[in-house]
N, CA, C and O of each residue as an XYZ file, in Angstrom:
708
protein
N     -81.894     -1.227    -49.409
C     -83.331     -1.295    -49.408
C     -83.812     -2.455    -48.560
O     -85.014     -2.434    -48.293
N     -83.078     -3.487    -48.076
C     -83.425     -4.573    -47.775
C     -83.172     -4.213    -46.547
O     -84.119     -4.524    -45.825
N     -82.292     -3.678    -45.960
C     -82.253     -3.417    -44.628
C     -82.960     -2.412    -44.268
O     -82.358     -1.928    -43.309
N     -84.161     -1.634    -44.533
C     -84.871     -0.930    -43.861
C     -85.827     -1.559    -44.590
O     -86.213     -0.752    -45.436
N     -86.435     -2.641    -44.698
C     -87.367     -3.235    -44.738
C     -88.001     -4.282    -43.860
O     -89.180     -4.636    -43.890
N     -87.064     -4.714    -43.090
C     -87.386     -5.651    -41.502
C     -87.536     -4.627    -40.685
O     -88.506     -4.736    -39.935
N     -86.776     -3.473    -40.552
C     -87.040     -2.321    -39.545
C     -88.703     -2.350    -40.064
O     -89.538     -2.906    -39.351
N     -89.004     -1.846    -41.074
C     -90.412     -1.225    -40.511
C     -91.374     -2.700    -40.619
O     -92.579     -2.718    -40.369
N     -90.731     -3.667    -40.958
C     -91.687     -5.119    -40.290
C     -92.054     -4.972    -38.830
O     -93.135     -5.011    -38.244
N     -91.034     -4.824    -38.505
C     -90.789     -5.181    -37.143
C     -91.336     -3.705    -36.449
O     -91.704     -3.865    -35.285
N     -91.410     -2.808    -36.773
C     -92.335     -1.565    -36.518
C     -93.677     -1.344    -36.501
O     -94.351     -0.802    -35.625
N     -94.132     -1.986    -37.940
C     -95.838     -2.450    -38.131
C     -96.322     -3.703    -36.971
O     -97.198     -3.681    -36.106
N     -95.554     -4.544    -37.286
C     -95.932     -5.857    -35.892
C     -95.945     -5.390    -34.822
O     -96.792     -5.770    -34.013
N     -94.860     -4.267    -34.439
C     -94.888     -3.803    -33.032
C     -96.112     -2.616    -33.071
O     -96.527     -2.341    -31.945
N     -96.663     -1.979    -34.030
C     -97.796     -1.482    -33.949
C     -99.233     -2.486    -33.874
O    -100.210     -2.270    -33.158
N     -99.127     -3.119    -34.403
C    -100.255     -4.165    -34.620
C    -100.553     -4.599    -33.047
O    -101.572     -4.287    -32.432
N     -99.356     -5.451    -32.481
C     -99.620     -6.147    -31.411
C     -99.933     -4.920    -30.351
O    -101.025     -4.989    -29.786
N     -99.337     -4.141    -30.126
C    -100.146     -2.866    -29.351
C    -101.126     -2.151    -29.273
O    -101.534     -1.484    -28.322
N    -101.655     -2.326    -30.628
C    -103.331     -1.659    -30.798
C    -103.933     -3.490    -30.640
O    -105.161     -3.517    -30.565
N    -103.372     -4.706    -30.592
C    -104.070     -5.719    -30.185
C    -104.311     -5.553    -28.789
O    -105.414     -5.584    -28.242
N    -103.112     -5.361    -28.208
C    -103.225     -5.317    -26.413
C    -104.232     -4.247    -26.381
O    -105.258     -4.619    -25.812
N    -104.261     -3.236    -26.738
C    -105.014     -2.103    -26.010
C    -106.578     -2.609    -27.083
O    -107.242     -1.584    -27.237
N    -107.136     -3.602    -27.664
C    -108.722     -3.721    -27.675
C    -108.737     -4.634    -27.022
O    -109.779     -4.547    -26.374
N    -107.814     -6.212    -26.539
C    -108.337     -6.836    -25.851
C    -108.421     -6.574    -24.441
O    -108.914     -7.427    -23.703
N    -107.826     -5.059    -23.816
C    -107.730     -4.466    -22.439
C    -109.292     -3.644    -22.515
O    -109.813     -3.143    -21.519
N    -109.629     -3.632    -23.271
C    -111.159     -2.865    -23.796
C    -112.299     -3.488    -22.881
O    -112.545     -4.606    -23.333
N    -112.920     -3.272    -22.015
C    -114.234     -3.869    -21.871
C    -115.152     -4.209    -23.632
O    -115.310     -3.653    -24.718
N    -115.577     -5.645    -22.823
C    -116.981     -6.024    -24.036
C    -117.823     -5.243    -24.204
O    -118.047     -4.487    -23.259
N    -118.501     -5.115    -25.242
C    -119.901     -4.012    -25.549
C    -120.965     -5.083    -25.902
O    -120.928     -5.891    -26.830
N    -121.819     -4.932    -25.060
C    -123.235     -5.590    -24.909
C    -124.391     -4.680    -26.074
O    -124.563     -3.493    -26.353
N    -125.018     -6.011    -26.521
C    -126.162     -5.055    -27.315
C    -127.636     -4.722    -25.965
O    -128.779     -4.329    -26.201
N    -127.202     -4.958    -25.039
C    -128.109     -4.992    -23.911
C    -129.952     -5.194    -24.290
O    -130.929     -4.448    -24.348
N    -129.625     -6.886    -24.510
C    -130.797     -7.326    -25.001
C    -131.502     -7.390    -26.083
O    -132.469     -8.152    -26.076
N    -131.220     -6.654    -27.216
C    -131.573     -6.643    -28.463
C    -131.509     -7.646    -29.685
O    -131.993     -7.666    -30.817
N    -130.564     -8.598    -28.819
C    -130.538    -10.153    -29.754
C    -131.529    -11.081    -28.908
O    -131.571    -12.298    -29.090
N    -132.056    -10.638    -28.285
C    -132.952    -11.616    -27.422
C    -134.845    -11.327    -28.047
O    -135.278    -10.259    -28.479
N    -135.591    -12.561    -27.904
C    -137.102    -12.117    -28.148
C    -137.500    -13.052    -27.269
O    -137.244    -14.251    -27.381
N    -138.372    -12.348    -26.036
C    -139.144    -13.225    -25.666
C    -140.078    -13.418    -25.591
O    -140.785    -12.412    -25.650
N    -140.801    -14.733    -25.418
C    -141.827    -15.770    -26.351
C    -142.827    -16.046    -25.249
O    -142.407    -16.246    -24.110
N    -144.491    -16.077    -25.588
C    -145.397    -16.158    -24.795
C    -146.240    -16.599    -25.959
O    -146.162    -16.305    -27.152
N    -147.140    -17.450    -25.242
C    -148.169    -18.584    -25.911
C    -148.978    -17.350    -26.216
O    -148.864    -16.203    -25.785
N    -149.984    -17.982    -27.231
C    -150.529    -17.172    -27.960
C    -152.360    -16.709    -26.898
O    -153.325    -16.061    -27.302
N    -152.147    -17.347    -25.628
C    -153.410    -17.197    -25.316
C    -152.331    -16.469    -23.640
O    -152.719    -16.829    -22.529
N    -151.192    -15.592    -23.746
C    -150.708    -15.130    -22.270
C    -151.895    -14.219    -21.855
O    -152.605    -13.684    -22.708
N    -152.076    -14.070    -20.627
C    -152.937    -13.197    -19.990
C    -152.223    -12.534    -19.412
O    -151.547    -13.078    -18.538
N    -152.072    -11.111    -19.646
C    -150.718    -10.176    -19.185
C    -151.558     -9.520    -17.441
O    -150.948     -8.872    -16.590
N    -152.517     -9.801    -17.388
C    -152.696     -9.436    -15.764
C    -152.249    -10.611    -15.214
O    -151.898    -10.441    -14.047
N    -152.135    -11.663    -15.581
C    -151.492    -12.974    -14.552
C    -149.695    -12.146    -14.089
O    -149.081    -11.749    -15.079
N    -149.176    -11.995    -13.081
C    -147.833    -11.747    -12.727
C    -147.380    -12.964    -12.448
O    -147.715    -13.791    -11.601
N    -146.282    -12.954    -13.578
C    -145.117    -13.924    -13.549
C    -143.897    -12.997    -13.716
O    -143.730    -11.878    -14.200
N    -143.036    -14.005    -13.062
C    -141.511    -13.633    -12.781
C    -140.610    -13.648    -13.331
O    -139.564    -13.032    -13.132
N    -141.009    -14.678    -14.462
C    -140.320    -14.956    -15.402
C    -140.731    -15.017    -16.935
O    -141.885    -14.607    -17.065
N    -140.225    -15.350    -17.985
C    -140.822    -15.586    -19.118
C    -140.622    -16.993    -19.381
O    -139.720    -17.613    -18.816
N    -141.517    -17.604    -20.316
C    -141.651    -18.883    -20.517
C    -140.542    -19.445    -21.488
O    -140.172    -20.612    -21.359
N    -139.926    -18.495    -22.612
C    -139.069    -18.846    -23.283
C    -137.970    -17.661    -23.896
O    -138.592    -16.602    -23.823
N    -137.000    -17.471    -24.301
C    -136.393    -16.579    -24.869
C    -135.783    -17.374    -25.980
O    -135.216    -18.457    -25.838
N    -135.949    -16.758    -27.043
C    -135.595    -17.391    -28.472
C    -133.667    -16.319    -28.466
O    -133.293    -15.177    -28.196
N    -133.232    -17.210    -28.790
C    -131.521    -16.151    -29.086
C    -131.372    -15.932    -30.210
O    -131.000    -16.831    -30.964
N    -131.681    -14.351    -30.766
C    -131.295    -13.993    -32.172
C    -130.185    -13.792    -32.780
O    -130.018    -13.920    -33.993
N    -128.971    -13.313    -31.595
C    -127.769    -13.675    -32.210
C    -126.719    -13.232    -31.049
O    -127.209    -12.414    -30.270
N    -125.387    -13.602    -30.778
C    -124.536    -13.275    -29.954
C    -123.782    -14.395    -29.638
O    -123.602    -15.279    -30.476
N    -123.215    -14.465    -28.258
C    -122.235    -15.397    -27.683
C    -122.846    -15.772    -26.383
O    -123.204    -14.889    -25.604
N    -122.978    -16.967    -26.118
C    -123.526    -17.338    -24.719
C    -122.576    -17.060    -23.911
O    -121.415    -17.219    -24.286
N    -122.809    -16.679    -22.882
C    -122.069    -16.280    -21.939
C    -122.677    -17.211    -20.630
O    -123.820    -17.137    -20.178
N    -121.631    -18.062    -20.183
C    -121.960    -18.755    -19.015
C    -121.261    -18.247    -17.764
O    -120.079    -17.901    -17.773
N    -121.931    -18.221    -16.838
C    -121.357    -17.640    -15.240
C    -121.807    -18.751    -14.744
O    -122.768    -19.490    -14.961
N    -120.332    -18.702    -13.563
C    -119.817    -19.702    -12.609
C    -121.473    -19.834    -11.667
O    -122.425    -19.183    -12.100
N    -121.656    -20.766    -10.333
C    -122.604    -20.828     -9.675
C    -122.167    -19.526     -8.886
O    -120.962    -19.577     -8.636
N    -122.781    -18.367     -8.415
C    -122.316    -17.694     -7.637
C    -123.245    -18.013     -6.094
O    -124.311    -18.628     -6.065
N    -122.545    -17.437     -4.899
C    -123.024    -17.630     -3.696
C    -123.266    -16.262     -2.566
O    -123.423    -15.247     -3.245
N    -123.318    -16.041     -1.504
C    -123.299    -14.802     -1.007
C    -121.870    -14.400     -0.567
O    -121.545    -13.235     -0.339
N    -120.918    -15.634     -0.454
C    -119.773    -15.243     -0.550
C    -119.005    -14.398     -1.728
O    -119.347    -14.582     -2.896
N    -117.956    -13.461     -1.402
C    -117.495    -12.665     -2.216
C    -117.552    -13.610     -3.838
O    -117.952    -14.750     -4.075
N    -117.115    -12.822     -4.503
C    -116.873    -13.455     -6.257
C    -115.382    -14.248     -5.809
O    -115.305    -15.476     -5.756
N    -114.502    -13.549     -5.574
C    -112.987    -13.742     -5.179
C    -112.778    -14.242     -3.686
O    -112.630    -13.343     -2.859
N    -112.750    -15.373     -3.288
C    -112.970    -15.672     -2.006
C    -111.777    -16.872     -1.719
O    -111.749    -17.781     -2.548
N    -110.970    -16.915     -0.796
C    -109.984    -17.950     -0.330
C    -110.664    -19.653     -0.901
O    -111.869    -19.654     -0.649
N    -110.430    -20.381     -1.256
C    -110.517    -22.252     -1.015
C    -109.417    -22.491     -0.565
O    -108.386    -21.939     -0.950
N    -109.488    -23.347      0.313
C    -111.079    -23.869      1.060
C    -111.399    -22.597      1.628
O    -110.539    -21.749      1.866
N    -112.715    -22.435      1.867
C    -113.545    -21.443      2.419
C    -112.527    -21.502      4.081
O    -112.010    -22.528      4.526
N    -112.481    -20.448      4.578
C    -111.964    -20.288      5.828
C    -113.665    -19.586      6.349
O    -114.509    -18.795      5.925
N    -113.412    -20.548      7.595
C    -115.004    -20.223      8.923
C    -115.380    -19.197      8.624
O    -116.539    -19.019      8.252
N    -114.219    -17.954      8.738
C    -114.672    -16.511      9.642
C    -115.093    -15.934      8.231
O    -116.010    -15.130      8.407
N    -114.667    -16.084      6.544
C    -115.722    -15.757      5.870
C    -116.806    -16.366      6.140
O    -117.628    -15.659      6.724
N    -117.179    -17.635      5.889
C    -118.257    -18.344      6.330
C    -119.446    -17.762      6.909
O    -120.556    -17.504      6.442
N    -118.828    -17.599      8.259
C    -119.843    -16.823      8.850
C    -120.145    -15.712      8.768
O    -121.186    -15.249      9.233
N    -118.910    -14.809      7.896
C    -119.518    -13.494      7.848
C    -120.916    -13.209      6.787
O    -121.949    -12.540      6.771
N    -120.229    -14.125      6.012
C    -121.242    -14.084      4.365
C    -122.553    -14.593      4.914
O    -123.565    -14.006      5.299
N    -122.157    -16.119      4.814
C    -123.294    -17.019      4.958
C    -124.330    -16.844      6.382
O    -124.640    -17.826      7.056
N    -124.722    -15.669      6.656
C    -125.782    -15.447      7.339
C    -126.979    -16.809      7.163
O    -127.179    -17.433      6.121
N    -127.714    -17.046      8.583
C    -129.195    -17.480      7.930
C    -129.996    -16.375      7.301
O    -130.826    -15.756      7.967
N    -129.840    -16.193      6.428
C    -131.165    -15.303      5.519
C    -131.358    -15.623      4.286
O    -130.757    -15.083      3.357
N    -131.809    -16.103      4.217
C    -132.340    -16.341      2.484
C    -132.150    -15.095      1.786
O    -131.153    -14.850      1.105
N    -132.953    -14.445      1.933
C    -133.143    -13.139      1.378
C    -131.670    -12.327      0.941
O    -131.210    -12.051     -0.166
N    -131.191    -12.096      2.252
C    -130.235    -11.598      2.310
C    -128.696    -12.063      1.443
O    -127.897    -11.255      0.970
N    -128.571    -13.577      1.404
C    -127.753    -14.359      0.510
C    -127.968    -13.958     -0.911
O    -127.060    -13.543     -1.630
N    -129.465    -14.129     -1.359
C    -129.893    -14.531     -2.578
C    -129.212    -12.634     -2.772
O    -128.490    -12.565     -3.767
N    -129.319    -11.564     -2.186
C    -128.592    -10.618     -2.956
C    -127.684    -10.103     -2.723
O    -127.198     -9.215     -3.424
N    -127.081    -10.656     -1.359
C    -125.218    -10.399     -1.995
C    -125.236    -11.375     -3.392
O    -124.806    -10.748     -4.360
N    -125.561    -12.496     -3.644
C    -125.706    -13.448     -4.701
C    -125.691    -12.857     -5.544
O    -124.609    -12.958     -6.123
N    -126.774    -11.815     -6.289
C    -127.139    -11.073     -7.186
C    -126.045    -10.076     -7.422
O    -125.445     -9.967     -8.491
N    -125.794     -9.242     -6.177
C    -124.584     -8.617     -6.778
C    -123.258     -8.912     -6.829
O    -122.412     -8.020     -6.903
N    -122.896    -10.456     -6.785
C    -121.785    -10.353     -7.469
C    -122.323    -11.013     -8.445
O    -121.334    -11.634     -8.836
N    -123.287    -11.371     -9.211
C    -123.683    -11.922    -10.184
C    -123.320    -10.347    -11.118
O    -122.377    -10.231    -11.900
N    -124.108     -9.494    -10.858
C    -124.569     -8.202    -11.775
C    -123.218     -8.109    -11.980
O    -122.936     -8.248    -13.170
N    -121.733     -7.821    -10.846
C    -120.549     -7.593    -11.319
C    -119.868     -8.303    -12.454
O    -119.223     -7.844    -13.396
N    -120.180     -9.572    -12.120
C    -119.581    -10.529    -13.517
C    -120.157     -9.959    -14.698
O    -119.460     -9.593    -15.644
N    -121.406     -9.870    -14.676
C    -122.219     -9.466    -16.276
C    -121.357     -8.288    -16.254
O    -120.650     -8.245    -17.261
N    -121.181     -7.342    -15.464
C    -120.523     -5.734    -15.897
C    -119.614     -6.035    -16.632
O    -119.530     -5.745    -17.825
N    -118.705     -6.758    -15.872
C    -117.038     -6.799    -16.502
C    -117.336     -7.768    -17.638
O    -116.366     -7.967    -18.369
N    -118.372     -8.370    -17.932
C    -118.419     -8.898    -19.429
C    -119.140     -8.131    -20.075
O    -120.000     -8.795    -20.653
N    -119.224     -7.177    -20.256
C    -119.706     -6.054    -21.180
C    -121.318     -6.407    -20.853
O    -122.041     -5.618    -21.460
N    -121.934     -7.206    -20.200
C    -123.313     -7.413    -20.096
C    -123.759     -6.724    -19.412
O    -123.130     -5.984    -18.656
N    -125.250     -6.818    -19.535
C    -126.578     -6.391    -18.682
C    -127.270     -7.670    -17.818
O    -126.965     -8.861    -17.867
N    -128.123     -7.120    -17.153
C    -129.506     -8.039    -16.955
C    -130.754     -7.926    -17.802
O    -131.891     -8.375    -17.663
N    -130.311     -7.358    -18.504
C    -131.156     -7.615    -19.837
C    -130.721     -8.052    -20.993
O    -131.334     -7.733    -22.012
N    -129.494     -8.926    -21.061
C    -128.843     -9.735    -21.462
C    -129.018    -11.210    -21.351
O    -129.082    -11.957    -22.328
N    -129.104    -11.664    -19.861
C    -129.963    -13.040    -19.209
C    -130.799    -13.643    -20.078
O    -131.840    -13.137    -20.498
N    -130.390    -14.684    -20.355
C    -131.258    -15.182    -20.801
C    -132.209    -16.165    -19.773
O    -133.437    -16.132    -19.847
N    -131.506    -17.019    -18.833
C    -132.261    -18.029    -17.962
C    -131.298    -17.784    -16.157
O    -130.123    -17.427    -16.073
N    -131.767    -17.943    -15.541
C    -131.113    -18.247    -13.904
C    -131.744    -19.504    -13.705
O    -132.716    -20.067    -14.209
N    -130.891    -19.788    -12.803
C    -130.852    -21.299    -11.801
C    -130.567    -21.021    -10.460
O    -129.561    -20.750     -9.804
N    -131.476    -21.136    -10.304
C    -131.453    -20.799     -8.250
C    -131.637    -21.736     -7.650
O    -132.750    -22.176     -7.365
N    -130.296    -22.344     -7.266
C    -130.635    -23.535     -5.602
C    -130.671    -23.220     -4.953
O    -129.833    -22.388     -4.604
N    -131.769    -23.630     -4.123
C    -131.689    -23.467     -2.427
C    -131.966    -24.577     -1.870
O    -132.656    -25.553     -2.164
N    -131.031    -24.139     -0.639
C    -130.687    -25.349      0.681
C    -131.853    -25.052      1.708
O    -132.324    -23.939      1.940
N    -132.219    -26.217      2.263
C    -132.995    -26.045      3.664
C    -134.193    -25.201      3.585
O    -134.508    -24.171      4.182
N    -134.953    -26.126      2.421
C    -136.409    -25.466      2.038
C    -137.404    -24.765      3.210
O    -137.312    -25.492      4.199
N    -138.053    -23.968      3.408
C    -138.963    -23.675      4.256
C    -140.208    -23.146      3.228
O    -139.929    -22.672      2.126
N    -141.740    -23.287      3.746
C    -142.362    -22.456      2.702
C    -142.436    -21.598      2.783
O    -142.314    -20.941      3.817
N    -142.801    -21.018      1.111
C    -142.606    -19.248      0.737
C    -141.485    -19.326      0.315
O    -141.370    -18.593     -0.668
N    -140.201    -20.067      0.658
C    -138.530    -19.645      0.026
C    -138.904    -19.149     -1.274
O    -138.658    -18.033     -1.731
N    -139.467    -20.010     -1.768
C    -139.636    -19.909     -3.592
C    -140.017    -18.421     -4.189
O    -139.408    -17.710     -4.989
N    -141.077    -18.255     -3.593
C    -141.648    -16.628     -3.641
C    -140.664    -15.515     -2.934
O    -140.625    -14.333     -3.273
N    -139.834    -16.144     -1.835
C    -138.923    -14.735     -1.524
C    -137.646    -14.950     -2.006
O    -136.846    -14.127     -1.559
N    -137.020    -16.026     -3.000
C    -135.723    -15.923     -3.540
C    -136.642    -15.256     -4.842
O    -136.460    -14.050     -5.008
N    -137.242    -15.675     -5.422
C    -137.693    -14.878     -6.898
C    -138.118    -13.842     -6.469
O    -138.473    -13.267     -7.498
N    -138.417    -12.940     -5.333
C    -139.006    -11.633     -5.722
C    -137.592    -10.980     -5.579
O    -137.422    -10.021     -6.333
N    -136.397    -11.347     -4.651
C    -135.491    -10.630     -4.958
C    -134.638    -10.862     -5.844
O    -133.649    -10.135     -5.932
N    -134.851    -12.022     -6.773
C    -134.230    -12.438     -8.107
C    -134.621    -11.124     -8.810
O    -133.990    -10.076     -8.951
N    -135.899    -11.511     -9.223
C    -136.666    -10.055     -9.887
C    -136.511     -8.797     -9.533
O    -137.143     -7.875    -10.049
N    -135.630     -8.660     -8.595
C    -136.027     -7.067     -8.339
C    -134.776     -6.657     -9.113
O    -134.469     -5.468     -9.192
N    -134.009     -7.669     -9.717
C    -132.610     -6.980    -10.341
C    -132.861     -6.923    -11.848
O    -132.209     -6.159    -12.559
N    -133.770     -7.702    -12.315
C    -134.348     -7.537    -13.786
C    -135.380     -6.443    -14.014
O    -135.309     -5.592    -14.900
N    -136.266     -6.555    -13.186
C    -137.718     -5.340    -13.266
C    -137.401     -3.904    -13.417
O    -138.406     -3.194    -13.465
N    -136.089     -3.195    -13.519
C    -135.856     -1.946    -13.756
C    -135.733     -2.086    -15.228
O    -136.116     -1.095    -15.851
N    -135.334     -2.981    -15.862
C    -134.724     -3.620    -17.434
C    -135.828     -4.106    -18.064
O    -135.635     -4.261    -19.270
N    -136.645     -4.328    -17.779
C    -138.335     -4.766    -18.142
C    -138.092     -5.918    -18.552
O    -138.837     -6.471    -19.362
N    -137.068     -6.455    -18.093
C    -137.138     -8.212    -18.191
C    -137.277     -9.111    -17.470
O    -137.168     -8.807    -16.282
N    -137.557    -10.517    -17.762
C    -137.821    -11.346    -16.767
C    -136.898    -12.408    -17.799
O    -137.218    -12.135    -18.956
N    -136.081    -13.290    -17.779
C    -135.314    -13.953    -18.275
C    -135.908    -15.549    -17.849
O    -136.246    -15.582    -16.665
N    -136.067    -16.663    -18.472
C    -136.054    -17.643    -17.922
C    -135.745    -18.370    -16.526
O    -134.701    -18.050    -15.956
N    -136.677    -19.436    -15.872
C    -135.659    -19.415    -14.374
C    -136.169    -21.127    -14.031
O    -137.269    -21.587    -14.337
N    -135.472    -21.599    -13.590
C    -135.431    -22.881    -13.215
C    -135.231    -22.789    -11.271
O    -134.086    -22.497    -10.924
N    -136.368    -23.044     -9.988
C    -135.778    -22.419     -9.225
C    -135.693    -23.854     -8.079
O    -136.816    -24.239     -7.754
N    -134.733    -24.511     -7.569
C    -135.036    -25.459     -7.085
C    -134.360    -25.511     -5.799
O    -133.399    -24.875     -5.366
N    -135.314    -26.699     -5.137
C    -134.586    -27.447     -3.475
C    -133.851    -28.056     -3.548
O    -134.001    -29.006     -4.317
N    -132.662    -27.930     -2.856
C    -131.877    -28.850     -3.060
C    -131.482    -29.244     -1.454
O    -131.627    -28.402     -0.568
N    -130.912    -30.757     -1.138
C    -130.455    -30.908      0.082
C    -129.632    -29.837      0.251
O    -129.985    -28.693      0.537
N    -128.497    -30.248      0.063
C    -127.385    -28.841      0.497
C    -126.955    -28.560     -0.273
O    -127.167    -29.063     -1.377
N    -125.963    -27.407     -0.001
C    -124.834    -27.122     -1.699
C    -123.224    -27.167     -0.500
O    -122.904    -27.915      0.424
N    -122.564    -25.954     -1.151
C    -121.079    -26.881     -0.956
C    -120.525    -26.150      0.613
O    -119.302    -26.114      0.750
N    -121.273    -25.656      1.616
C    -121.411    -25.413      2.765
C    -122.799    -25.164      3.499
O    -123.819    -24.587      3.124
N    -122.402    -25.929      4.901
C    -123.747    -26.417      5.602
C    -124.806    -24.933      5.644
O    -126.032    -25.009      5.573
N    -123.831    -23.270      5.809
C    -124.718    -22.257      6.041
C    -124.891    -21.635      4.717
O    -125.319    -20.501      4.502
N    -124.521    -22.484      3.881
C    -125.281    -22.045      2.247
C    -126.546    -22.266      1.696
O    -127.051    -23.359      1.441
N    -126.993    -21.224      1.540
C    -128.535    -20.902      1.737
C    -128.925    -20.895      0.248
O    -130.108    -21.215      0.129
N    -128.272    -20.612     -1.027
C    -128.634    -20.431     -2.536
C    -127.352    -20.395     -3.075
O    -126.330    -20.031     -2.493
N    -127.498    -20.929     -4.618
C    -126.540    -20.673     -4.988
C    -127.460    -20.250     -6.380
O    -128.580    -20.702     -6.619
N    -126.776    -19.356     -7.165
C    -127.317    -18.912     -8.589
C    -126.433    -19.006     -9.433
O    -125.289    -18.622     -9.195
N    -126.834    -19.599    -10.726
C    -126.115    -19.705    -12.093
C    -126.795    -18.725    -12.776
O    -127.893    -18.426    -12.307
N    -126.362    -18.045    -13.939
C    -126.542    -17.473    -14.639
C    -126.335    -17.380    -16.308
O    -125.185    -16.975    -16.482
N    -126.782    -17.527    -17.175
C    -126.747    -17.829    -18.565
C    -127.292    -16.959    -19.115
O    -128.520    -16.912    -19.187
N    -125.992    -15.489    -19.966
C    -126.693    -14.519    -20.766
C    -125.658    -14.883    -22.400
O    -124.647    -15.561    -22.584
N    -126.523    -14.057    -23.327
C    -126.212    -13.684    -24.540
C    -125.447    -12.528    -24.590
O    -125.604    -11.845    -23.578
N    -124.481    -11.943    -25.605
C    -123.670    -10.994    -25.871
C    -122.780    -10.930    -26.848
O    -122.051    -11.910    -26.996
N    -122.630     -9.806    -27.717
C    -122.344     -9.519    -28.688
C    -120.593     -9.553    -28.867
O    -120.076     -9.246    -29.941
């Protein structure tokens, strides 16, 4: 009796740890926004267009922090080699800020998230000109406005970031279940 009793130890453990591998090989499941409420003073004037919301209260989940992303790939050589450089880092604002976005949106995917998950962005930009502000947030926004959200946003000038033809860099901070 004792010797077919480590057999099926060692049978259950080897079941256990295999239905472990195969949920942590599982993509995350997002409540896609439903732990989130966001918060407007009691006197908002909903014809004013804003881009953002003033606050998001977190009702429940896991913060989820993302790296600064750039218009360079997600997965990219260090040190940066030129000939990405130049392929990515175009002068365009515009154009940076959404390769930016989509490898931002990819990270949220593969973490079971949304953009209606977001709670706040952080957008630097290098080598201010005016208007930047209004054309990195309208194409910030154009990746939330299908999701009817606007997530918090902090959007600033900065001298440079960590190459001379780096035009924005975006952080990202969502909630998830």
């Amino acid at each position: 009796m004792n010797a077919r009793k480590p057999a099926r130890t060692s049978a259950a453990l080897a079941a256990l740890a295999l239905g472990a591998l195969s949920f942590a090989a599982a993509p995350a499941q997002a409540q896609s926004g439903n732990h989130l409420e966001t918060i407007h003073h009691p006197n908002y004037d909903k014809s004013v267009f804003m881009p953002f919301s003033p606050a998001i209260k977190i009702k429940s989940g896991k913060i989820l922090w993302l790296a600064g992303g750039t218009a360079l790939p997600v997965y990219h050589d260090h040190p940066h080699k030129r000939e990405q450089i130049l392929k990515y880092l175009t002068n365009d604002l515009e154009g940076q800020v959404r390769q930016t976005m989509d490898g931002i949106m990819e990270t949220l995917k593969a973490a079971g998230a949304s953009p209606k998950d977001v709670v706040h962005v952080f957008i630097f930009r290098a080598r201010p000109r005016m208007g930047d502000i209004g054309k990195a947030s309208a194409v910030v926004n154009s990746y939330f406005a299908p999701h009817n959200h606007k997530p918090t946003t902090t959007n600033l000038a900065v001298l440079e970031l960590g190459e001379p033809e780096q035009l924005v860099e975006i952080q990202v901070v969502a909630v998830v279940d």
